[in-house]
C-alpha positions in Angstrom: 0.0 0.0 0.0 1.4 3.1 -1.4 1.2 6.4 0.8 -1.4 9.1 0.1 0.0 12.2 -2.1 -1.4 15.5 -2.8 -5.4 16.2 -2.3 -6.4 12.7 -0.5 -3.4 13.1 1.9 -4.7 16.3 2.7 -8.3 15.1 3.5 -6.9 12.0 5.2 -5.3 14.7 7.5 -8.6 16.6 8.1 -10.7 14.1 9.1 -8.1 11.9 10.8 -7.3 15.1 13.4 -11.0 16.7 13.4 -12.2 12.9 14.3 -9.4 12.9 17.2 -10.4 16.4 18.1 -13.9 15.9 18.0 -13.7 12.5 20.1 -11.5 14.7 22.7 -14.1 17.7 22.9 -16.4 15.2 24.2 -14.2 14.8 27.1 -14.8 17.8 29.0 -17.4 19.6 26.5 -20.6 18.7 29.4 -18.7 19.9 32.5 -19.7 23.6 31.8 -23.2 22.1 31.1 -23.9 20.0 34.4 -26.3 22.7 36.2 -28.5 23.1 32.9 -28.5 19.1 32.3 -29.3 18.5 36.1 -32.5 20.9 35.8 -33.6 20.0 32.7 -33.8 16.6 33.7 -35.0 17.2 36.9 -31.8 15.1 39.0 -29.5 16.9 41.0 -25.4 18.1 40.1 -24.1 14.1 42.0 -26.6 12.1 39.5 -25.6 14.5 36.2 -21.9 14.2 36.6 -22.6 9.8 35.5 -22.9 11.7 31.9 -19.1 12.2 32.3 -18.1 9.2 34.3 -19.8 6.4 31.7 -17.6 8.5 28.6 -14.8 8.3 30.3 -15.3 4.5 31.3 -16.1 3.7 27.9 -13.2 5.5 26.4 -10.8 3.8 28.6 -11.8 0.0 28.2 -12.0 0.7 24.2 -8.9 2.4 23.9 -6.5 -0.4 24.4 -8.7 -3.2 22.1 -8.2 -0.7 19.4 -5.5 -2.6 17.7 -6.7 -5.6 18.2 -10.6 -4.7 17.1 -9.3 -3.1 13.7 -6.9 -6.0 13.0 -10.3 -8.2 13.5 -12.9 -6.3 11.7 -10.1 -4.6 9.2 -9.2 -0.8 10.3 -11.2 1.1 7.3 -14.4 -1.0 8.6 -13.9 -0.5 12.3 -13.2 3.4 12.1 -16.1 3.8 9.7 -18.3 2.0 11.9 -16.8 3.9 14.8 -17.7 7.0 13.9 -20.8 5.9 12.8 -21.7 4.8 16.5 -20.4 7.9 17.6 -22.4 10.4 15.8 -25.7 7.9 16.2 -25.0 8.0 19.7 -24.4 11.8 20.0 -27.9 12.3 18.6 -29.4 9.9 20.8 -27.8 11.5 23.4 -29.6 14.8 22.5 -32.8 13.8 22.2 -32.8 12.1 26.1 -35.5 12.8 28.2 -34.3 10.8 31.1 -30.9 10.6 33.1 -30.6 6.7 32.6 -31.5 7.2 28.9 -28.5 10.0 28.7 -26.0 7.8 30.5 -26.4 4.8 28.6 -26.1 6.9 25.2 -22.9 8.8 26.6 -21.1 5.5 27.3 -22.1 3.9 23.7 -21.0 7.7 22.4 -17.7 6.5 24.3 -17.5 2.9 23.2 -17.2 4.5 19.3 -15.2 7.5 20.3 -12.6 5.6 22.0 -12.1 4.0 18.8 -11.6 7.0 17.0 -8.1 7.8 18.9 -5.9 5.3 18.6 -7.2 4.4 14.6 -6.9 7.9 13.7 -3.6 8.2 14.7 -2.7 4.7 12.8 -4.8 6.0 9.6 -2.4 9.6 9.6 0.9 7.7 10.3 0.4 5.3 7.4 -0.3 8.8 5.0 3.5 9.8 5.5 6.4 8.4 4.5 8.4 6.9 7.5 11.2 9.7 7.4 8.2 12.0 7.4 5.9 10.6 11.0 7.6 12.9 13.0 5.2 15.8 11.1 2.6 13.2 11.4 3.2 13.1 15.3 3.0 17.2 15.1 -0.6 17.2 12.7 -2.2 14.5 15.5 -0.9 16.4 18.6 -2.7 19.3 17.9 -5.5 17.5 17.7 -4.7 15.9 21.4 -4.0 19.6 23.0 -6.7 21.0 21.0 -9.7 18.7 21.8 -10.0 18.7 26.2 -9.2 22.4 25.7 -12.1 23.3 23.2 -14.3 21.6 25.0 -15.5 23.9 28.0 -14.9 27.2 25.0 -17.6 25.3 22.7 -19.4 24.1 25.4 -20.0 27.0 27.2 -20.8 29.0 23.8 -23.7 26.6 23.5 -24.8 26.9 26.7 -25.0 30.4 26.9 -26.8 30.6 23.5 -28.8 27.5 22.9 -29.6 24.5 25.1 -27.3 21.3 26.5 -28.6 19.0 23.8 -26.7 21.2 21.3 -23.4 20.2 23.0 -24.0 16.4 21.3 -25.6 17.9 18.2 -22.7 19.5 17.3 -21.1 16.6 16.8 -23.6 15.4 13.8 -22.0 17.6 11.2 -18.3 17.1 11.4 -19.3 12.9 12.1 -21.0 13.2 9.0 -18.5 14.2 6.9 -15.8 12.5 8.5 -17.2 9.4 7.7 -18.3 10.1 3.8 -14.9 11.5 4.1 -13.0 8.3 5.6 -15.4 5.9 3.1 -13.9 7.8 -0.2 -10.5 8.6 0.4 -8.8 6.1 3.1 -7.5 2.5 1.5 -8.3 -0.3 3.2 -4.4 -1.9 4.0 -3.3 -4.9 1.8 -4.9 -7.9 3.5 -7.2 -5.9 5.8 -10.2 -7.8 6.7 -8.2 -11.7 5.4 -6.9 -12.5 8.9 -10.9 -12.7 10.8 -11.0 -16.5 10.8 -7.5 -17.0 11.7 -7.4 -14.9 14.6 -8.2 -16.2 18.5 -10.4 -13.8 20.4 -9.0 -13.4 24.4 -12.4 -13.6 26.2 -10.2 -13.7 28.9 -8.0 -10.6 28.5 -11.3 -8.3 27.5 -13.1 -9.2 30.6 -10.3 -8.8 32.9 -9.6 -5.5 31.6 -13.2 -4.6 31.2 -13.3 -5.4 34.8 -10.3 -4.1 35.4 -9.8 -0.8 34.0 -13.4 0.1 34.1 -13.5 -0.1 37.9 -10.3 1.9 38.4 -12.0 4.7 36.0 -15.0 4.6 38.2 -12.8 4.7 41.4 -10.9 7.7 39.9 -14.0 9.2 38.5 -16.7 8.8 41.4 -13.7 8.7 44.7 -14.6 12.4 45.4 -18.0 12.3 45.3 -18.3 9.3 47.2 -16.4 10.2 49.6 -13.5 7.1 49.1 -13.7 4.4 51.3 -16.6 5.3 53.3 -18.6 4.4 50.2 -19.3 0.2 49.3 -19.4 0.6 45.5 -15.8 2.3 45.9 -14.4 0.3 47.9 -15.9 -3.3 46.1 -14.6 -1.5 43.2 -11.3 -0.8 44.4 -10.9 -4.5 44.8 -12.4 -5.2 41.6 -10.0 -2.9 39.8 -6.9 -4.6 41.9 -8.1 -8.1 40.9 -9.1 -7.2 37.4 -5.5 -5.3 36.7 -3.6 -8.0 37.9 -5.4 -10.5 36.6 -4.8 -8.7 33.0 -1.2 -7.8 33.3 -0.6 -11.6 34.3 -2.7 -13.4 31.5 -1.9 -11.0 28.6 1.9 -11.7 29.4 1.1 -15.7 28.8 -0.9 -15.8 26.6 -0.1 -16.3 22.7 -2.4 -14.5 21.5 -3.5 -11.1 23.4 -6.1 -8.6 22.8 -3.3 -5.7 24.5 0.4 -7.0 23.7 1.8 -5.5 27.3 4.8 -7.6 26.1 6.0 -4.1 24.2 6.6 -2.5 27.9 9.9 -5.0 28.3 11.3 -1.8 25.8 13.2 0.5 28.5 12.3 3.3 26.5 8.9 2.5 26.0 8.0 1.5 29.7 10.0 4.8 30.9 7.5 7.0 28.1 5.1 5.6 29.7 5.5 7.2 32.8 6.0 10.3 31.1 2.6 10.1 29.2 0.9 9.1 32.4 2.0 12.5 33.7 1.4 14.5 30.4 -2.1 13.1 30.7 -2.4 14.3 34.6 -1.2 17.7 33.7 -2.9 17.9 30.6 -6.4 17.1 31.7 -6.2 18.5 35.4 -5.1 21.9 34.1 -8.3 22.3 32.2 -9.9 21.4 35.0 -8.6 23.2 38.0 -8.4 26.9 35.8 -11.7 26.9 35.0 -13.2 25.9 38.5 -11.0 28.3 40.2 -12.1 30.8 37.0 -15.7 30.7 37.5 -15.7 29.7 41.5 -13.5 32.2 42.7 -12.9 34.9 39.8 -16.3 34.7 38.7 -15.7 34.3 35.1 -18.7 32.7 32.9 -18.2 29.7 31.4 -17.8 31.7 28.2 -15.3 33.7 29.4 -13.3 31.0 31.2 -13.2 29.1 27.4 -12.1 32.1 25.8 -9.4 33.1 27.9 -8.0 29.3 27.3 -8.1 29.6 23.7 -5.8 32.5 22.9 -2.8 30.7 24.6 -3.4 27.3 23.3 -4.0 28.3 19.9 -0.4 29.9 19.9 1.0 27.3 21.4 -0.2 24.6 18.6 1.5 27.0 16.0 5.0 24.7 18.0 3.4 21.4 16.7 4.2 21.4 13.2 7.9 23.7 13.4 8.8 20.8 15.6 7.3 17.9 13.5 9.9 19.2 10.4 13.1 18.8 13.0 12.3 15.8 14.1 11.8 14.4 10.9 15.2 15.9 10.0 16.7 14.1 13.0 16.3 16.3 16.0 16.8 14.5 19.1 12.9 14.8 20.8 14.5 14.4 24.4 15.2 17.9 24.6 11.8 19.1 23.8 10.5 16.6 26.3 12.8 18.5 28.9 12.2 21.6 28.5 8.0 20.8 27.5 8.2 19.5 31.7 10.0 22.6 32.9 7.6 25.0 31.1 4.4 23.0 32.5 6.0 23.5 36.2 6.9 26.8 35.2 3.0 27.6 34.4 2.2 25.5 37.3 4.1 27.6 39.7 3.0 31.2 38.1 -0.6 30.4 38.9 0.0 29.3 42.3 0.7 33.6 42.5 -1.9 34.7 41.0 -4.5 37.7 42.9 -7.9 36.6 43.5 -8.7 40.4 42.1 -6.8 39.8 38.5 -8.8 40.1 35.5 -9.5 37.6 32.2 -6.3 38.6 30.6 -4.2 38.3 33.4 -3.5 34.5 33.3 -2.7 35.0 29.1 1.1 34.7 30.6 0.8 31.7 32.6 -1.5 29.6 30.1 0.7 30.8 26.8 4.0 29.0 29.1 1.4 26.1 29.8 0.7 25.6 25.8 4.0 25.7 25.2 4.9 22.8 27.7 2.0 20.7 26.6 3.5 21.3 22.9 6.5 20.5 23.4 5.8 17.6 25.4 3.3 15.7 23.7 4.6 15.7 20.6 7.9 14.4 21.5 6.0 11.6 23.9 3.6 10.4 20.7 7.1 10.1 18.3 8.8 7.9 21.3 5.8 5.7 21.6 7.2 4.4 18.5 10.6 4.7 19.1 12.5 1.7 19.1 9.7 -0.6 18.6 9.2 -3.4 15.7 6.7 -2.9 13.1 4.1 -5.6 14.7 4.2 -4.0 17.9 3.1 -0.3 17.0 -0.6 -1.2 17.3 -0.6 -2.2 21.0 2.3 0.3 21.7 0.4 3.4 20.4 -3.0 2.4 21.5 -1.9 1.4 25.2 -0.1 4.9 25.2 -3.0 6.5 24.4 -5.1 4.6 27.3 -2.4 5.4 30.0 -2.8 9.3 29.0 -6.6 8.9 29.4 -5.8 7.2 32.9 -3.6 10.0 33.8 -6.2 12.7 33.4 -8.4 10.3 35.3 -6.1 10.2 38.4 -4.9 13.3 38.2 -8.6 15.0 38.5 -9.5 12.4 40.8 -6.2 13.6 43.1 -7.1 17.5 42.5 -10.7 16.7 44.0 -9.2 15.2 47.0 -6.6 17.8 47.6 -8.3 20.9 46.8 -11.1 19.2 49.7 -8.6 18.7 52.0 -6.5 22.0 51.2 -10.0 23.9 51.3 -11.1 22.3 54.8 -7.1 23.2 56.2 -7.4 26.7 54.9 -10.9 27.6 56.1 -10.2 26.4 59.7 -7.0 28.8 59.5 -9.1 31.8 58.5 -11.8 31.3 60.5 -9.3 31.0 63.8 -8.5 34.7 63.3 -12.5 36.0 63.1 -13.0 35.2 66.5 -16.5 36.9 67.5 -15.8 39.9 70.4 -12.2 40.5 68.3 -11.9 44.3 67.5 -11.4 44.1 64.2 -13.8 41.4 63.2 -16.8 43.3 65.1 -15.3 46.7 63.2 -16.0 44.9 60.3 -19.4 43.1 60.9 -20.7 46.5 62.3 -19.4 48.2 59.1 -21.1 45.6 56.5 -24.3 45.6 58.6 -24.9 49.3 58.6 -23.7 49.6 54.9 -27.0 47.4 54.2 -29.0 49.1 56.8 -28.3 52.1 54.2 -29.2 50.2 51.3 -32.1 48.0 52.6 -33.3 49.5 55.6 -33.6 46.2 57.4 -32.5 46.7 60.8 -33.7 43.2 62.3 -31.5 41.0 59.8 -28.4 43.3 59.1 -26.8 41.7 61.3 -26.9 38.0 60.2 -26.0 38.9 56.4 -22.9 40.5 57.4 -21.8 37.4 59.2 -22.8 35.7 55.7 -21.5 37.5 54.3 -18.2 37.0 55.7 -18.5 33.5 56.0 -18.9 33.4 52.2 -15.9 35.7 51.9 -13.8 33.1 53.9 -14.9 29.9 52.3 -13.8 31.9 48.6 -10.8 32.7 50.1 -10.0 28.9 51.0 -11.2 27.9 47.9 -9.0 30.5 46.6 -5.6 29.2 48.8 -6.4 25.3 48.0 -6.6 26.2 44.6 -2.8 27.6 43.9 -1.8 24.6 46.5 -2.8 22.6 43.8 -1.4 24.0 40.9 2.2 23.5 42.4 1.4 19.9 43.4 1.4 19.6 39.6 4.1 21.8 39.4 6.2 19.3 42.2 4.9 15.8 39.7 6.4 17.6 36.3 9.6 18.1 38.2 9.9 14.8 39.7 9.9 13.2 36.9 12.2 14.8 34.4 15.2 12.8 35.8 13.8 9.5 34.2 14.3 11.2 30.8 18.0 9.4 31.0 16.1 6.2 30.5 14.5 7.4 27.3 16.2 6.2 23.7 17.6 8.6 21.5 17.0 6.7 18.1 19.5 7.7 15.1 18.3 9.2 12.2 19.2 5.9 10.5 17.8 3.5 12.4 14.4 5.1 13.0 13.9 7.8 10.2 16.0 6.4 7.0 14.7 2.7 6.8 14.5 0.4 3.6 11.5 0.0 1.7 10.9 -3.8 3.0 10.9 -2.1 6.4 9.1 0.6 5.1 6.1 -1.5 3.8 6.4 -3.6 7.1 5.6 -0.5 9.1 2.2 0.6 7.2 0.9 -2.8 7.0 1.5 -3.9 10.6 0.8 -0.4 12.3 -2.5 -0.9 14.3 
């Protein structure tokens, strides 16, 4: 199979990364819609918040199967039918009148968009030359930053101007065309679709990660809310997850014929990505969700607003994606972007954690342009040296559990912001409210002050009084929200640090041996990449 040239490389490029952007949105596109969702159905903000939970489940059971489902079914078939789930499932999910109904359409949404990840990727890598997937790397990365951080922008747009079930309908268009797209111009690979009755399906290795993997996303997901431990679905789930991963690491390293080869971790550089992904992923996804709660919780921003002060920044720092795609693919060592894509993330991380509770939109343009740049410089590096070093057979579970560990990352790194920023916000309120002791000269000064400054306004004697206290509890609980908040961002700030020491561990391939191959090798690559 020859590689795309010309016009149908181009459109193999836009609807590979609009697919993977699109699939990403859907991420974090219904967290600025949770209050409108909850009414509208008539269930409170706990109940909604499964609408996320089930997506990201999905997602992160599907994920790792990728290679093996589009081996099975053939990859054209399985990311045309992909899609198609997706976009069917989007419009379901729209027309929901129930909570149930929503959830169950969300997580069949997920099932097809977590295909759409991983295949997409494979789909643009076999469009390039090998010398050339370094630029491939850059094209799919900005669809990876792109997607979690358009999502609360677009989502909060709709919101503000039309209703929540437009937040799925949005999807219909682009799905749409991607798939009339993906039908015309993307070749099926020599062979696809030959090797379904010579295959073994692991029943074994899909439940236990089903099992597995789902119950550690629900644990991650639900933890908070739950409160832990206290809570019997969390912790039968716990044990469920421990059982299940174990379980699946131990069979899939026996058996022949695996639905995730794990067997592509015994690559130093591989396993040691890995790890750096896994944080990537925590940064990457907590970021866009600790700004925008401190945005609109603290700094009252709208949801809007929040979105649009995201987008400047990130857009500029995509612009990286592609300068750095062409040196790499003219041999640039990618360890030294990874480097210096960790410093600039704890560099952001460590800005915000100064930032004024008074500051306006603009204000964090600084910080978040320094956090594009690390996430640019980062991931694309990290998406090249998921390759790096391993054999042509092996890129379709390399790439796809990659992909599942950054997913898993976000996961746990949101879960751990919940618990922190609880903890931190519990610490910090008990610390204020120590120095407003009642009788203090100050505090009363102040009470007196806001009760006749409403006496003036209201002319309520009787209950003056009791608002200015609320008033200044509110005050202090914003303010520990406020001081939890920056504790946070550096405890992202401390896990991008730690971590750039391992980056000994990571393989520098040679031009030659990576980037310069033969055309056996060459056609070796495309047919056997996911």
């Amino acid at each position: 199979m020859s590689s795309p040239t010309g016009f149908a490389r181009f459109i193999i490029v836009l609807t590979t990364v609009s697919a993977a952007i699109m699939e990403l949105i859907d991420t974090s596109i219904v967290n600025v819609g949770l209050s409108e969702m909850a009414g509208s159905l008539g269930v409170n903000i706990e109940d909604v918040s499964w609408v996320i939970t089930s997506y990201a489940i999905a997602n992160v059971i599907i994920i790792p199967m990728t290679g093996f489902l589009a081996e099975y079914f053939g990859r054209k078939n399985y990311y045309i039918v992909s899609m198609i789930i997706f976009t069917a499932a989007s419009y379901m999910c729209a027309q929901s009148t129930g909570l149930v109904e929503l959830i169950v359409w969300r997580f069949v949404q997920g099932v097809g968009g977590g295909a759409l990840l991983s295949t997409s990727q494979a789909i643009l890598f076999d469009a390039f030359k090998p010398e050339d997937r370094p630029m491939a790397s850059g094209l799919f990365g900005m669809g990876i930053v792109l997607g979690p951080t358009l999502g609360p922008t677009v989502g909060g747009y709709l919101i503000e101007h039309f209703s929540w079930p437009w937040m799925f309908l949005v999807n219909l268009p682009i799905g749409i065309i991607a798939t009339v797209l993906a039908y015309t111009f993307i070749d099926k690979k020599d062979g696809e679709g030959k090797k379904k009755s010579q295959m073994q399906i692991d029943y074994i290795g899909i439940a236990l990660l089903m099992v597995g993997i789902g119950c550690l996303q629900f644990v991650l997901e639900r933890g908070e809310s739950e409160d832990w431990f206290s809570s019997n679905a969390i912790r039968i789930c716990s044990v469920l997850a421990l059982i299940g991963v174990g379980g699946f690491i131990f069979y899939e390293l026996k058996t022949i014929n695996p639905v995730v080869n794990l067997r592509v971790m015994r690559h130093r550089s591989y396993a040691f990505t890995i790890i750096f992904t896994f944080v990537a992923g925590f940064g990457l996804f907590t970021s866009v969700f600790v700004y925008p709660v401190l945005a609109q919780r603290v700094l009252g921003f709208t949801a809007l607003e929040t979105g649009l002060s995201l987008l400047p920044p990130t857009l500029a720092g995509v612009v990286l994606f592609p300068i750095m795609g062409k040196m790499m693919s003219r041999g640039v060592s990618p360890i030294p972007f990874i480097v210096v894509g960790f410093i600039l993330f704890a560099a952001y991380s460590w800005l915000s954690a100064g930032v004024s509770p008074d500051i306006g939109r603009w204000a964090f343009f600084l910080p978040l342009l320094i956090r594009a740049f690390g996430i640019s410089m980062s991931q694309l590096p990290l998406i090249n040296q998921a390759v790096a070093g391993l054999q042509p057979k092996e890129y379709a579970s390399g790439i796809a559990l990659n992909n599942m560990v950054r997913q898993i990352g976000g996961a746990f790194g949101i879960a751990l912001a919940n618990n922190f920023i609880s903890q931190r916000h519990a610490q910090h309120r008990a610390d204020l409210v120590s120095n407003t002791v009642d009788g203090a000269a100050a505090f009363t000064e102040r009470v007196n002050s806001i009760a006749q400054t409403m006496i003036a306004k209201t002319g309520d004697v009787a209950t003056a009084t009791t608002k200015a206290y609320q008033i200044i509890d509110n005050t202090v609980d914003r303010q520990a929200y406020y001081l939890a908040y920056l504790d946070t961002f550096r405890l992202i700030g401390i896990f991008f640090l730690l971590v750039i020491p391992l980056v000994v561990f990571l393989r520098n391939p040679k031009k030659k041996t990576t980037v310069v191959v033969d055309q056996k090798a060459a056609k070796e690559a495309m047919e056997a990449a996911h």
